[in-house]
Structures are given as structure tokens and as C-alpha cells.
N, C-alpha and C positions, 0 to 999 in steps of 0.2 A: 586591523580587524582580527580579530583574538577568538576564533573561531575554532576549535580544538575538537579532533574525534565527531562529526555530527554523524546522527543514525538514519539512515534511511532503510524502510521498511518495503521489501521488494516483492511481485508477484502480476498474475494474470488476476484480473478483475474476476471478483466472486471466488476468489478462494481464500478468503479468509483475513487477506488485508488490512480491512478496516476495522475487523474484532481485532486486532493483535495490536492494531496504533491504537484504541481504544486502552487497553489492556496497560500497555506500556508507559501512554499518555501520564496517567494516572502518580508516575513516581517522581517523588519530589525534586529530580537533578535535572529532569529535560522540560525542556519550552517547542512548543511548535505553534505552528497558523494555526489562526482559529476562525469561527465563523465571521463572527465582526470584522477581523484585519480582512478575511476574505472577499466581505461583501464590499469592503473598501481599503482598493490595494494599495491607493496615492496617499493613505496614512497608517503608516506603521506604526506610530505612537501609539495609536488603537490597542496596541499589544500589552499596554499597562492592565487592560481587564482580566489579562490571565493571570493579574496574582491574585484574585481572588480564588482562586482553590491553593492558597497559602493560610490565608486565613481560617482561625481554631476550628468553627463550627460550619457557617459556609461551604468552605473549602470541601471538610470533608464529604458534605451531601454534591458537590459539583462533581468528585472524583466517583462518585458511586453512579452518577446520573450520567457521567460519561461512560464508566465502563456500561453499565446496565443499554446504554444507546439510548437512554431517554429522549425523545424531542424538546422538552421543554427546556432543557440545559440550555443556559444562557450562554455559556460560553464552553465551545466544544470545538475538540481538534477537526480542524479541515486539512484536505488534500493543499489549496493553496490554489488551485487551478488558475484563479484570477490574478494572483500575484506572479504565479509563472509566463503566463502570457504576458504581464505587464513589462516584465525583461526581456522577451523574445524570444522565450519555450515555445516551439510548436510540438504540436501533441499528434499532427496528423502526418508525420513523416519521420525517417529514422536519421538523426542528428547523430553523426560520425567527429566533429570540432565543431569549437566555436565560431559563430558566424559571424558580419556585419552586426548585424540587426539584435546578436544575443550581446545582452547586458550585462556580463557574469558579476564586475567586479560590484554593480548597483543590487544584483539580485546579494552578495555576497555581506554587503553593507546593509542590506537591509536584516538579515540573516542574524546579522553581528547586533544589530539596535535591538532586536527582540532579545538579543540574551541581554543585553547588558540592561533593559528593560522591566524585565523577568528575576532579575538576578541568578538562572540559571546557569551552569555547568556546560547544558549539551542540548542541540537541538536535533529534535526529530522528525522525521514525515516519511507521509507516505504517501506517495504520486503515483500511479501506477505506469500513468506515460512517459515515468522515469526509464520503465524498460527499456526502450529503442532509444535510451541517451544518454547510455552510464559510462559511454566517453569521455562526454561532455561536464557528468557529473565527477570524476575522478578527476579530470583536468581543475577545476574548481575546486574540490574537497580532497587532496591528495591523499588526507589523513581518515578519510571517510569509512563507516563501518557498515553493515549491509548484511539486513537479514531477509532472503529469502522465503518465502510460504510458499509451500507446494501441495494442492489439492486435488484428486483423483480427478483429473480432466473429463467424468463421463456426468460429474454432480454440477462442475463449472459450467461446462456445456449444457446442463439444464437449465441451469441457473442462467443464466446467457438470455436464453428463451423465454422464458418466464418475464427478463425485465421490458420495462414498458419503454425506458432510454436506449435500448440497446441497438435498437435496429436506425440512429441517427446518429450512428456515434463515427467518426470518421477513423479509418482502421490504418495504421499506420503500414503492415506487409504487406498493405494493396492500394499501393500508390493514393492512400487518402480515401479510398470508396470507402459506401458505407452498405451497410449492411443488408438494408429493404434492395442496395440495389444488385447484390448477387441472389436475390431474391427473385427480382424483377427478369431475371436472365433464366427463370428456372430453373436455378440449381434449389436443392435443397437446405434451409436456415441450418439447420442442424450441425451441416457439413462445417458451414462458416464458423459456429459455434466451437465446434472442437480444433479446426483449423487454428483459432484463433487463441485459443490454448497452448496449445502447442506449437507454435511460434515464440510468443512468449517465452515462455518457460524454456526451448532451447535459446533463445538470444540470452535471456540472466546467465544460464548455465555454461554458456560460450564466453560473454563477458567474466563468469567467475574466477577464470584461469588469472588475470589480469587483477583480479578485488584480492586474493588469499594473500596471505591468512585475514585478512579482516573481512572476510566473507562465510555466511552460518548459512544452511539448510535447516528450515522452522516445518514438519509435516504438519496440516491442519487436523490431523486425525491424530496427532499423537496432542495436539495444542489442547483440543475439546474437551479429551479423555483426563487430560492432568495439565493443567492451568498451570498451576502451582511448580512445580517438577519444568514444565517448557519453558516460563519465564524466570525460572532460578538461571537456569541454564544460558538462556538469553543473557541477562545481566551478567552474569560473570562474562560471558564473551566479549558483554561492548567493556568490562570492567564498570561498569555502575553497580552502587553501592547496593548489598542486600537489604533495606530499611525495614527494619520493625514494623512503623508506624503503617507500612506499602504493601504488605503479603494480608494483612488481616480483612481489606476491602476487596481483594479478589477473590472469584468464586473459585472452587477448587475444579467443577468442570462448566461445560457450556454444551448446550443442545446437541447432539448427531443430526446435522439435516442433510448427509452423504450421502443416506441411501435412497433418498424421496424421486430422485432418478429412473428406479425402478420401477414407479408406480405411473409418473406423469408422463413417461415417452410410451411411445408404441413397439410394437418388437420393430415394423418399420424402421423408425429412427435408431433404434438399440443397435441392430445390422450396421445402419450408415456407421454410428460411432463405432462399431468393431472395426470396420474396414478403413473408414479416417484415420484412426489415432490407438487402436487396438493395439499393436506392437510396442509404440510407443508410452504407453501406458502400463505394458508387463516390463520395460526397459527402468523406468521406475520403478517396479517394483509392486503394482496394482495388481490383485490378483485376475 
């Protein structure tokens, strides 16, 4: 299995994650899951429909319609979720080794068919429930690269709130609960919300010690502001090639919805997240 350099794309949900695999997606050298293999994970062959954005004309409306996040995209980078689980990823607890039940060397094989598939170079993804299992990920991918997104934990934490999934999602730093049910205890969403930020974001940055040097910090505020400029940058890190044909389809920024924060909590909740996650957040470097 000829598996060399794969990229995985790191972070707490809502901070940017899936604009940046989107972003990345797009260049000619990497392969990653996609909706189709995802929605059916017992056939990886499925994996042939990504070469249509190889194709002259095709191709390039697929690359535009993925960065852009269009729906209608036929075939569009996924997290994998399903194909994770299919090997024995669990997503609701923190996986320190491989277990019984984990498939590495079938998830690894499978990994390997899509390049060779693809005809790609390097595979990419982004999983977020990669966080609590970059042990597990490094024991597998030894030669692995890992780009970090770091977003102001007070825009995540809205963002958190706002989604309609988020409160069934099972939380991996609390033994599996989920969300409605530290709700259901009377504590306040909010709390969970930044809690769960910031969790995150220290276990990447704990695990980084362990990743360097093939380990990047991506800020989503410097990503939004200059596209162009953070994915130069990226690329040379993972060493993927700067393509011609790959900078002209990206936009040079993307919306600020950073501060929308300020508008949709209450000072109520503004207070909770000072006192949650407030230090932690000038620790980065927030002002």
C-alpha cells in the first residue's frame, strides 16, 4: 500500500474546516472521499467518479462548485464518516491505540485503492472526530501531514448554537453525552458550546508536540482575509506542487462571519463565554 505523505485537515467543528478541504480539494495532486463513496462505504471502486474533475471542461465547473459549496455538485469532498465507522472509528470517545474492533490496515487499503483509482499523488481529509484519535492516526499514517484551523472560539461557540445537528451529536470529553443532555441538567448551551471548543483545540495542540515538524497552524481569519497567500503557504508545507492551472479558481477572499457573534448572543451568554473560555482565548492570541 504506497500510501505516501496523506493530509489531514484538523480542527473543532465550525471553525473553518470544511472551507479549507473544500479549498484544497480542488488541486490536481490529492484524492479524498467523497459523497458517493460515502453514501456507500462496502464500495470503494465508487471512487472512479472523482476523476471527473480531471476532465477539460467538466472538471473544471466540479472544482468551482466544490470550492463555491454548491449542493448540486455531483461529486463533492466528504468527511468519510461512514467509511470511518465502517473500520471501527468511533467518534464518541477518545481512542488512545488501536483497538480489536479497529480495521487500520482495511481502512488503509482502502485509502490506497482510491489513489491508485484516482491516479493521485496524496490523499486528503478532514474528519473532525480525527481530533480525539491522532494517536491512532499517526500510528497508521507515520508519514502523515496535519493542518490545523484555529477560529476565535467565541464565533465557534455561536456557530455551535445556531446548528440544528449539534445538540445530538455525541461529545467525545464527556464520556459520549450529548449535548440537549447537559441542557436537560440546567446547565447553560453556551457553556457546552465553548467547552467544546476548547477541548478540542487543546487535545490538537497537545497531540502537536508528537505531529512537528509536519504539523501547520492555518488561523481562519488570516485564511478568509487572503486565500491565496494561506493556501500558498499550506502547499509548500505539505510540499504540493504550486499549479498554474489551481490558483486561478480560487477566490482571493471569503466572507468574515466572525463577528456575527456579537449580534446573535445576549450579553448573558457574552459573560458565560468570558468566564468559560475568556483566558483561553487571549492565550491564543484573541483579543
Amino acid at each position: 500500500m504506497n500510501i505516501k505523505k496523506p493530509i489531514f485537515i484538523l480542527g473543532s467543528g465550525r471553525s473553518g474546516t470544511t472551507i479549507l478541504y473544500h479549498l484544497l480539494a480542488a488541486h490536481p495532486d490529492v484524492c479524498w472521499f467523497s459523497n458517493i463513496m460515502n453514501s456507500h462505504p462496502d464500495h470503494p471502486g465508487l471512487g472512479i467518479f472523482n476523476r471527473l474533475v480531471d476532465l477539460p471542461r467538466i472538471g473544471r465547473l466540479i472544482k468551482q462548485s466544490i470550492i463555491q459549496k454548491s449542493p448540486t455538485s455531483y461529486i463533492y469532498p466528504s468527511e468519510g464518516e461512514r467509511i470511518y465507522s465502517r473500520f471501527g472509528f468511533m467518534d464518541d470517545q477518545k481512542t488512545l491505540k488501536p483497538t480489536k474492533g479497529l480495521r487500520e490496515d482495511a481502512f488503509k487499503k482502502n485509502v490506497s485503492q482510491l489513489q491508485l483509482i484516482t491516479g493521485k499523488k496524496r490523499f486528503l481529509n478532514k474528519r473532525t472526530a480525527n481530533t480525539q484519535r491522532l494517536n491512532v492516526i499517526q500510528t497508521i499514517f507515520p508519514d502523515a501531514y496535519y493542518i490545523h484551523i484555529i477560529r476565535d472560539g467565541r464565533a465557534v461557540a455561536s456557530s455551535l448554537l445556531q446548528a440544528s445537528w449539534w445538540k445530538n451529536v455525541p461529545i467525545w470529553w464527556h464520556n459520549g453525552k450529548q449535548p440537549h443532555e447537559w441542557e436537560q441538567e440546567g446547565k447553560e448551551p453556551i457553556e457546552f458550546c465553548a467547552l467544546h471548543w476548547q477541548h478540542n483545540v487543546e487535545e490538537i495542540r497537545k497531540q502537536s508536540e508528537k505531529l512537528t515538524p509536519r504539523y501547520i497552524e492555518i488561523r481562519y481569519e488570516d485564511l478568509i482575509n487572503d486565500v491565496l497567500g494561506s493556501v500558498k503557504r499550506i502547499l509548500m508545507f505539505c510540499m504540493l506542487p504550486l499549479s498554474k492551472t489551481y490558483f486561478p479558481i480560487l477566490p482571493t477572499t471569503l466572507p468574515n462571519m466572525n463577528n456575527s457573534w456579537k449580534n446573535k448572543l445576549t450579553d448573558h451568554q457574552k459573560k458565560i463565554l468570558q468566564d468559560t473560555i475568556g483566558s483561553y482565548i487571549q492565550h491564543l492570541g484573541y483579543a
